[in-house]
N, CA, C and O atoms as a Maestro MAE file, in Angstrom:
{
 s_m_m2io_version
 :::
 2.0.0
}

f_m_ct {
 s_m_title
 :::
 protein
 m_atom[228] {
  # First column is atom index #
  i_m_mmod_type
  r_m_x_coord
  r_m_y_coord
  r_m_z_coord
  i_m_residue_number
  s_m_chain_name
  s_m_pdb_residue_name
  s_m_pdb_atom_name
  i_m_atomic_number
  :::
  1 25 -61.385 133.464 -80.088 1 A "UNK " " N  " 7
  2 3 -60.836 134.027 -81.297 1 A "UNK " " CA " 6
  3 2 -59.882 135.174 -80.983 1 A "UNK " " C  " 6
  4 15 -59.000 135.394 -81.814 1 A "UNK " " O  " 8
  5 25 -59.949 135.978 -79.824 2 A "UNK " " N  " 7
  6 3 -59.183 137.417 -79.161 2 A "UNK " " CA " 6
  7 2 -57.616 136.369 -79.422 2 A "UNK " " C  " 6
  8 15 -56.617 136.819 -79.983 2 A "UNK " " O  " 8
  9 25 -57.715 135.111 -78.938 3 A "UNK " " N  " 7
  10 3 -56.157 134.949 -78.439 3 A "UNK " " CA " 6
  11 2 -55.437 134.617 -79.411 3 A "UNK " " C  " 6
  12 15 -54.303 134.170 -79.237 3 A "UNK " " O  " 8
  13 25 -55.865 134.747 -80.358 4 A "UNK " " N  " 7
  14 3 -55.768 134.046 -81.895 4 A "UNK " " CA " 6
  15 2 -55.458 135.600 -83.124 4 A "UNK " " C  " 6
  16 15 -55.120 135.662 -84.306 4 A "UNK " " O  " 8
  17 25 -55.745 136.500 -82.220 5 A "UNK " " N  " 7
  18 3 -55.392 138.056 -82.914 5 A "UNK " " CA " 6
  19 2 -54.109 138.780 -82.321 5 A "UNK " " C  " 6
  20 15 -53.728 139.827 -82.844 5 A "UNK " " O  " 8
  21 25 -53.534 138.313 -81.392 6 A "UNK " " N  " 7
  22 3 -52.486 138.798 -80.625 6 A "UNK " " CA " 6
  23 2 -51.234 138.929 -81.811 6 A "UNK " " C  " 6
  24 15 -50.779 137.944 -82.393 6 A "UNK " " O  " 8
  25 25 -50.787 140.297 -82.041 7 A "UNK " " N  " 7
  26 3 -49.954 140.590 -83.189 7 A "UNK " " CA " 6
  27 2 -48.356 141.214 -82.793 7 A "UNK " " C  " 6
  28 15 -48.008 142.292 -82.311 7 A "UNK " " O  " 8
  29 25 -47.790 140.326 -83.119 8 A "UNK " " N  " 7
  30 3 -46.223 141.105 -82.831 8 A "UNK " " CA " 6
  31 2 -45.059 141.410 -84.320 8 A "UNK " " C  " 6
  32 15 -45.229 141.039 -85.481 8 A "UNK " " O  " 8
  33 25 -44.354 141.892 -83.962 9 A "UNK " " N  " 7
  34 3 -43.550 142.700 -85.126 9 A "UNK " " CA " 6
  35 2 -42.453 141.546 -85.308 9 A "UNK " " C  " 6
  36 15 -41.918 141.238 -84.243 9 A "UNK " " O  " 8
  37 25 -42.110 141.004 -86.175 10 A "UNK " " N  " 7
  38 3 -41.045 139.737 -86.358 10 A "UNK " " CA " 6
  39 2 -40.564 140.047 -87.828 10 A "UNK " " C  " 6
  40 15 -41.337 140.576 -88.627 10 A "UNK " " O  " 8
  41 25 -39.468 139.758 -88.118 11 A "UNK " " N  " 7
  42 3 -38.549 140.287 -88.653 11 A "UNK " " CA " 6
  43 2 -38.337 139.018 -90.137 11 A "UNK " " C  " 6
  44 15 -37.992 139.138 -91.313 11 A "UNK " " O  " 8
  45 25 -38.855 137.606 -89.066 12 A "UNK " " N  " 7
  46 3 -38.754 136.285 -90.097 12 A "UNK " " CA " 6
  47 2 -39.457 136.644 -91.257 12 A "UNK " " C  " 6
  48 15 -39.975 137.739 -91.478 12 A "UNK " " O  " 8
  49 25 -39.439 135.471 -92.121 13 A "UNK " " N  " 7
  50 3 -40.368 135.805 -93.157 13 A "UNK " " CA " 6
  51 2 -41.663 134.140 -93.072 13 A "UNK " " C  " 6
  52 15 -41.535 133.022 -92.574 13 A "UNK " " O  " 8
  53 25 -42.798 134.833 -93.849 14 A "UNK " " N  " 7
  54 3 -44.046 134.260 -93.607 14 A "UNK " " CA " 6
  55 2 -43.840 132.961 -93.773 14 A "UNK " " C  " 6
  56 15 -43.309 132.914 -94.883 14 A "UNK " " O  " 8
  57 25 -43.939 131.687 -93.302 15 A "UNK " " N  " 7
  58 3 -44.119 130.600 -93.562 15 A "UNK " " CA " 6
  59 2 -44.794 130.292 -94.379 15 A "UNK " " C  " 6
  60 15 -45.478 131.194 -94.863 15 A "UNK " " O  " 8
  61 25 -44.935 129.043 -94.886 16 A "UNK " " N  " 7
  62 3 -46.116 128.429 -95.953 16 A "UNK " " CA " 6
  63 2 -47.617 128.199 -94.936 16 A "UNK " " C  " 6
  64 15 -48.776 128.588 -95.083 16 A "UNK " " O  " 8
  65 25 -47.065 127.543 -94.089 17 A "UNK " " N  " 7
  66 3 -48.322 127.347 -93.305 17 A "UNK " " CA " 6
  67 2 -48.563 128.478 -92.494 17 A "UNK " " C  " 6
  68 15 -48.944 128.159 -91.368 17 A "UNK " " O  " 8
  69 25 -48.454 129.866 -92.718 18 A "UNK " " N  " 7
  70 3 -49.010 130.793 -91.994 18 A "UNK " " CA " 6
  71 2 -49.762 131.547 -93.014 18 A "UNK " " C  " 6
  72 15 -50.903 131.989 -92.879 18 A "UNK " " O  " 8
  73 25 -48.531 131.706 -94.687 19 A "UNK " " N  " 7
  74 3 -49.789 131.913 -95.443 19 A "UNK " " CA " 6
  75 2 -51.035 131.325 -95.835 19 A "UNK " " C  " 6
  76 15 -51.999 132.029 -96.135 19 A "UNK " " O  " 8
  77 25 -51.069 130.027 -95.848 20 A "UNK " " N  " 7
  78 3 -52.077 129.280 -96.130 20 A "UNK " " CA " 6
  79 2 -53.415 129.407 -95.020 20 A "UNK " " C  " 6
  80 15 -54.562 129.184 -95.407 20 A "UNK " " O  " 8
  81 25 -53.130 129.758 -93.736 21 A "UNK " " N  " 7
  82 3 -53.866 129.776 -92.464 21 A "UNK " " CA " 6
  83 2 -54.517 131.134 -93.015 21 A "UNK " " C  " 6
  84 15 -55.688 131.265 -93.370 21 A "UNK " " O  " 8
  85 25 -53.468 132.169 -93.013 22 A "UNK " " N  " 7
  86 3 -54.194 133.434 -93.380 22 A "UNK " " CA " 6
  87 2 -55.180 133.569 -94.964 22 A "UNK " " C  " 6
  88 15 -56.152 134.307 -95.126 22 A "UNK " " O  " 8
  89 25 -54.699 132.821 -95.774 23 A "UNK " " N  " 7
  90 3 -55.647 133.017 -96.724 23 A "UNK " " CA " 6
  91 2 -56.918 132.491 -96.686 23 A "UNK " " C  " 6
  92 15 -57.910 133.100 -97.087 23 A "UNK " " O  " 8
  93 25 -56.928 130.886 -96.010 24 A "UNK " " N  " 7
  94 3 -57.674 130.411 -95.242 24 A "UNK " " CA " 6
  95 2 -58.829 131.522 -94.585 24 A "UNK " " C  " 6
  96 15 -60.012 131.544 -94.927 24 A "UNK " " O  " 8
  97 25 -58.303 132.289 -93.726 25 A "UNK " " N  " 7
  98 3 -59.102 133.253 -92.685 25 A "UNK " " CA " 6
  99 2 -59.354 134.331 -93.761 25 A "UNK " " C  " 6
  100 15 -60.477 134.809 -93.597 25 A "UNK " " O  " 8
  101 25 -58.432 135.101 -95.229 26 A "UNK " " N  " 7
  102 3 -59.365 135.762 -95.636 26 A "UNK " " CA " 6
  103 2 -60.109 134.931 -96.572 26 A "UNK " " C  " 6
  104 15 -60.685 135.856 -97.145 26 A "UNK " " O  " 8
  105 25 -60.572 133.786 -97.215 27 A "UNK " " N  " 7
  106 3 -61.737 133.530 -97.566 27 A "UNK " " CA " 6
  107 2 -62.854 133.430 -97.135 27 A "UNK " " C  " 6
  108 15 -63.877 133.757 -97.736 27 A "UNK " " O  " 8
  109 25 -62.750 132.743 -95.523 28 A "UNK " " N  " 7
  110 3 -63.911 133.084 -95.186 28 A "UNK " " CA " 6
  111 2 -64.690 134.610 -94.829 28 A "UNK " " C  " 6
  112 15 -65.877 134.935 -94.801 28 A "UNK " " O  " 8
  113 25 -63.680 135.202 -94.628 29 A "UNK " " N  " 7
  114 3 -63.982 136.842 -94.667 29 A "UNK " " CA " 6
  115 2 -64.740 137.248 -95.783 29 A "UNK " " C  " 6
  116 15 -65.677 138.041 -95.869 29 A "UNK " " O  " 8
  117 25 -64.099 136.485 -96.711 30 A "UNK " " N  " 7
  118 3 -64.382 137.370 -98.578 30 A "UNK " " CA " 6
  119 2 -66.210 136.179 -98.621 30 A "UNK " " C  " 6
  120 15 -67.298 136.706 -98.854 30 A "UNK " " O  " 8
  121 25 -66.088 135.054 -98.416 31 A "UNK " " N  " 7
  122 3 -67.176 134.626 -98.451 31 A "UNK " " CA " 6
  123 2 -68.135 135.301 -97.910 31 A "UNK " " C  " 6
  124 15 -69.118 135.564 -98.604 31 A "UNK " " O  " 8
  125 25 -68.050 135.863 -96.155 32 A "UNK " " N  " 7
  126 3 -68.845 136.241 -95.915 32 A "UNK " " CA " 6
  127 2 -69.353 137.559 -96.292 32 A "UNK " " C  " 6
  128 15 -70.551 137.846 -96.286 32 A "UNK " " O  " 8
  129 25 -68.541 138.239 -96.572 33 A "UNK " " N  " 7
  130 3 -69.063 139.361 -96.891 33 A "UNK " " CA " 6
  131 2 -69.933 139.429 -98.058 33 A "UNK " " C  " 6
  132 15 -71.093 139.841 -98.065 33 A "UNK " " O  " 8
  133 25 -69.201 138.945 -99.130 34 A "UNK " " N  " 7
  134 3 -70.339 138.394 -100.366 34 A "UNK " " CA " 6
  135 2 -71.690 137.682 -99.725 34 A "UNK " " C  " 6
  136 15 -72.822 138.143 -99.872 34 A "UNK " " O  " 8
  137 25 -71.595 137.324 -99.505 35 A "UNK " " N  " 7
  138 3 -72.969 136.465 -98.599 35 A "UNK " " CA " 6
  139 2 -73.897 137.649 -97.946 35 A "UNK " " C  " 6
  140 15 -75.074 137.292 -97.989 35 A "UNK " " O  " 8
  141 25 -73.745 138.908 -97.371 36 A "UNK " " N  " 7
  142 3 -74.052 139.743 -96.511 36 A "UNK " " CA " 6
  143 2 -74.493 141.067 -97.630 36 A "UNK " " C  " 6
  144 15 -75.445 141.844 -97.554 36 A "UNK " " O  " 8
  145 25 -73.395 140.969 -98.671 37 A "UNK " " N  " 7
  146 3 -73.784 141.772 -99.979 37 A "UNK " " CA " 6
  147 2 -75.203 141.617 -100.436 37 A "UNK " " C  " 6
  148 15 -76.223 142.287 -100.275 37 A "UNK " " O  " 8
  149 25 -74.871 140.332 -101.158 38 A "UNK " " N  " 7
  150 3 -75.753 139.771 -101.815 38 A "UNK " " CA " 6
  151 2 -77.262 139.687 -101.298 38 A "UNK " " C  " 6
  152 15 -78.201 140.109 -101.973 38 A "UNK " " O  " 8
  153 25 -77.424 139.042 -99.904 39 A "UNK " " N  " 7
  154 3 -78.719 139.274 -99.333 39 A "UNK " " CA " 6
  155 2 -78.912 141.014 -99.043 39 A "UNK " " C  " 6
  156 15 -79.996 141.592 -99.110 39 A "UNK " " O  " 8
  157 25 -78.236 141.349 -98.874 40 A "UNK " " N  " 7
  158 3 -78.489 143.293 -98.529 40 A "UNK " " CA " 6
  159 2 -79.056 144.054 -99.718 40 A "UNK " " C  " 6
  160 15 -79.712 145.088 -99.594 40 A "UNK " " O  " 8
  161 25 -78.695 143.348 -101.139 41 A "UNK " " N  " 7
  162 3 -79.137 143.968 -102.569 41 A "UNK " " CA " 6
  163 2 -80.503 143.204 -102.775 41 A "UNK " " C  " 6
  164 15 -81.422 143.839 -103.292 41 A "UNK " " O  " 8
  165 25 -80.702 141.909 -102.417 42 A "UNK " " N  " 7
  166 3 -82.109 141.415 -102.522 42 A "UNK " " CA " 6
  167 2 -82.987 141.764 -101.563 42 A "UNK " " C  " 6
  168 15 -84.190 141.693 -101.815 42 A "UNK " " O  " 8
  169 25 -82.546 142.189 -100.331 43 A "UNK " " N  " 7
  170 3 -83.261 142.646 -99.374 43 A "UNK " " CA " 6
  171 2 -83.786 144.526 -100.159 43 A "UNK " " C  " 6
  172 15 -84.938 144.929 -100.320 43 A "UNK " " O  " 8
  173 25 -82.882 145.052 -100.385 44 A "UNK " " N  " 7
  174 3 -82.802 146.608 -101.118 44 A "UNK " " CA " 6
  175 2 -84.262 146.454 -102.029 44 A "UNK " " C  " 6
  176 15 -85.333 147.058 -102.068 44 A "UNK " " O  " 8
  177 25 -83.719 145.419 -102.649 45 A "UNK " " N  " 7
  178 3 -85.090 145.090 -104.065 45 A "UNK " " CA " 6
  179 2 -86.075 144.457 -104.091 45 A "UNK " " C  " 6
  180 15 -86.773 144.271 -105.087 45 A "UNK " " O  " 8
  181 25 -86.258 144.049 -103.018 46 A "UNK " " N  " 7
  182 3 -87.861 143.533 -101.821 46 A "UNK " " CA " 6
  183 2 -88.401 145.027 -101.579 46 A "UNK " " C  " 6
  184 15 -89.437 145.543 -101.997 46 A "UNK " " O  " 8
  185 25 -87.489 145.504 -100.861 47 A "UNK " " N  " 7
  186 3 -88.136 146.907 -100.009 47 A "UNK " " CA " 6
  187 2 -88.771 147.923 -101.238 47 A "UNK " " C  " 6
  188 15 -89.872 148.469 -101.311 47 A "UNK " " O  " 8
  189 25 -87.891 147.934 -101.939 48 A "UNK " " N  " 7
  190 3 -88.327 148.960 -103.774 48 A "UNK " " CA " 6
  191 2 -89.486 148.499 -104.168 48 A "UNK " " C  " 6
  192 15 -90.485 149.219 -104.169 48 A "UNK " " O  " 8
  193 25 -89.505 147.158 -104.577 49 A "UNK " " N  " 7
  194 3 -90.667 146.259 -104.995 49 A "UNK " " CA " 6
  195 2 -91.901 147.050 -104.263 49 A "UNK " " C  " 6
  196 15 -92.486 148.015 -104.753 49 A "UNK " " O  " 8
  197 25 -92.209 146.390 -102.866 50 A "UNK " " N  " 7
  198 3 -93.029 146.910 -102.075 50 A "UNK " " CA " 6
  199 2 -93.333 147.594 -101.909 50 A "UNK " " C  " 6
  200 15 -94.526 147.493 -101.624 50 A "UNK " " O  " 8
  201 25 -92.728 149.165 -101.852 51 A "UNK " " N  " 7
  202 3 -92.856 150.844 -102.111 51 A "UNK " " CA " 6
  203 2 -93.461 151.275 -103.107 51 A "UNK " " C  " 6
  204 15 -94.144 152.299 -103.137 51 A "UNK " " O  " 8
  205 25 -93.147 150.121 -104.477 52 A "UNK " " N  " 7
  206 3 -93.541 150.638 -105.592 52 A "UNK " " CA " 6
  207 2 -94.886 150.674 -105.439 52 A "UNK " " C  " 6
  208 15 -95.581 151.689 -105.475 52 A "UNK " " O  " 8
  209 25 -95.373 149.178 -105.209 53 A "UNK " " N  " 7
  210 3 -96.978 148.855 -105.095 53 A "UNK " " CA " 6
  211 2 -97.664 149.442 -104.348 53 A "UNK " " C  " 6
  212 15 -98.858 149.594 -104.606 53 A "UNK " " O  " 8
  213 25 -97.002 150.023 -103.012 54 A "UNK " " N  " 7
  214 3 -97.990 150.720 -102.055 54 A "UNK " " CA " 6
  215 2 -98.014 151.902 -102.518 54 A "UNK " " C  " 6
  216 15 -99.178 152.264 -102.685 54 A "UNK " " O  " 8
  217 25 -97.166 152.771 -102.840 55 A "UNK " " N  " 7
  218 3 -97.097 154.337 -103.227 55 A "UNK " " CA " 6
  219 2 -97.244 154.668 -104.637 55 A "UNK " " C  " 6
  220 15 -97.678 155.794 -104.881 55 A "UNK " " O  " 8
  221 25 -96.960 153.888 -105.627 56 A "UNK " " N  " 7
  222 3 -97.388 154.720 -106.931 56 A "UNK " " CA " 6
  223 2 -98.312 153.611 -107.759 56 A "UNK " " C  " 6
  224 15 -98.965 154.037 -108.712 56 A "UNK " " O  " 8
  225 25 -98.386 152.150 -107.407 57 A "UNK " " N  " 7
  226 3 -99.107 151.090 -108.582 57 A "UNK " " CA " 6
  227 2 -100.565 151.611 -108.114 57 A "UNK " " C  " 6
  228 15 -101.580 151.166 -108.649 57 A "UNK " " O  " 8
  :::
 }
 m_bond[227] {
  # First column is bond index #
  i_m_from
  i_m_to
  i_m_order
  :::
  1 1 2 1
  2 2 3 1
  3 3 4 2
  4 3 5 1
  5 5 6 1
  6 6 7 1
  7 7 8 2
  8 7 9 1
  9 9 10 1
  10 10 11 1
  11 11 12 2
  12 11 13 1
  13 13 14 1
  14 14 15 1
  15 15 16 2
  16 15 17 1
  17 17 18 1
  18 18 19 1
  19 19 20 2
  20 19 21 1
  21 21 22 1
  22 22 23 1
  23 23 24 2
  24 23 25 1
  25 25 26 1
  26 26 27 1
  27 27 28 2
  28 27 29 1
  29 29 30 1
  30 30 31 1
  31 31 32 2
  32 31 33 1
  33 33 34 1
  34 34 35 1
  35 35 36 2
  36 35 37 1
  37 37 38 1
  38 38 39 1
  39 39 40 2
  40 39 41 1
  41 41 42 1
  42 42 43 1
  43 43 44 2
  44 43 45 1
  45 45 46 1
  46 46 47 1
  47 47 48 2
  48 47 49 1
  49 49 50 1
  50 50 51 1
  51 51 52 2
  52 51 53 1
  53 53 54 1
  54 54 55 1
  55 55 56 2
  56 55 57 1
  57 57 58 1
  58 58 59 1
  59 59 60 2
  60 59 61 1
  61 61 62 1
  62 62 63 1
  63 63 64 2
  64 63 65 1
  65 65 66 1
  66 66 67 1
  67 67 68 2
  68 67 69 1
  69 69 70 1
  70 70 71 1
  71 71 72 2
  72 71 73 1
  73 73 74 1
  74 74 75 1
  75 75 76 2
  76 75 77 1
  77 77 78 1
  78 78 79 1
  79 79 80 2
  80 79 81 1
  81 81 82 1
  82 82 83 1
  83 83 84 2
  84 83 85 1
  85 85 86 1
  86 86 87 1
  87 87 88 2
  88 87 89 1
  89 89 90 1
  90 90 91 1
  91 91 92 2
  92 91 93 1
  93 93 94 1
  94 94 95 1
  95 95 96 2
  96 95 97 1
  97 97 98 1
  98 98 99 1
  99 99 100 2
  100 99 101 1
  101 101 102 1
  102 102 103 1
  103 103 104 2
  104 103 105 1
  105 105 106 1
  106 106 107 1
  107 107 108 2
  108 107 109 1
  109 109 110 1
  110 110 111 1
  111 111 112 2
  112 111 113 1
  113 113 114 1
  114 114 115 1
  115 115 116 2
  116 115 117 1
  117 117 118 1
  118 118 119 1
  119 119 120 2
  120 119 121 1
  121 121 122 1
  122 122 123 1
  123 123 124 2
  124 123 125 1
  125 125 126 1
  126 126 127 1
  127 127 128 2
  128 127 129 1
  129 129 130 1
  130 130 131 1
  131 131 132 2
  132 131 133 1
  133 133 134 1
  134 134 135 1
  135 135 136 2
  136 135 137 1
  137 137 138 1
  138 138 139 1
  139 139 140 2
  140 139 141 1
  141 141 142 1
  142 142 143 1
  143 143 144 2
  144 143 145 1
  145 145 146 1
  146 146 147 1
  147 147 148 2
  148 147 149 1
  149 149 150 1
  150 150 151 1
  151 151 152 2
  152 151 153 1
  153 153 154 1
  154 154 155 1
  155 155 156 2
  156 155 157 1
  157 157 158 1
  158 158 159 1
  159 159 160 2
  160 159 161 1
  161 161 162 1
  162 162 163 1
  163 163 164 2
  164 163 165 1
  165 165 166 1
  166 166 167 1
  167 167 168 2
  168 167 169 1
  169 169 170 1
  170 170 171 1
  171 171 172 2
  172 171 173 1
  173 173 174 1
  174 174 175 1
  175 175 176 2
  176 175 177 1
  177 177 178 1
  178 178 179 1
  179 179 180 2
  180 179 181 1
  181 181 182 1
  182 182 183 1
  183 183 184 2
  184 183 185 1
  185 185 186 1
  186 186 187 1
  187 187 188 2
  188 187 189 1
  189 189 190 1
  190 190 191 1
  191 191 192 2
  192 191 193 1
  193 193 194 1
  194 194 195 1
  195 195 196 2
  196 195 197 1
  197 197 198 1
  198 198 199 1
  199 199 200 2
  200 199 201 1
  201 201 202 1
  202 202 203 1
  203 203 204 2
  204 203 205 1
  205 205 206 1
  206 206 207 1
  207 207 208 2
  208 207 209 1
  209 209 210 1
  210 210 211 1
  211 211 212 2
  212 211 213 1
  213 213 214 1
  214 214 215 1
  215 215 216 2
  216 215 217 1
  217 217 218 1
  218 218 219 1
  219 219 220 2
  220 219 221 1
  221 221 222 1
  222 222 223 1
  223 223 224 2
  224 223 225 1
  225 225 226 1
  226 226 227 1
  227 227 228 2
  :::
 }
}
């Protein structure tokens, strides 16, 4: 993936198929992160849950 990040300064303008590659690469970005969210807030509200019952129920 390193050889695939190699970035130079070019003057052209973006192709179709370079935007499409890059939007490509940020969805899966945007997927994953939602994915990493989402379990991190259910994970958050497991841990609360559990605190509740041991320390004040």
């Amino acid at each position: 993936m390193a050889d695939e990040m190699v970035v130079s300064y070019s003057d052209k303008p973006v192709t179709e198929a370079q935007k499409a590659k890059d939007f490509e690469e940020h969805a899966k970005t945007y997927e994953a992160f939602m994915g990493w969210t989402k379990w991190g807030i259910i994970g958050n509200v497991i841990l609360l849950i559990a605190l509740y019952f041991i320390f004040i129920h």
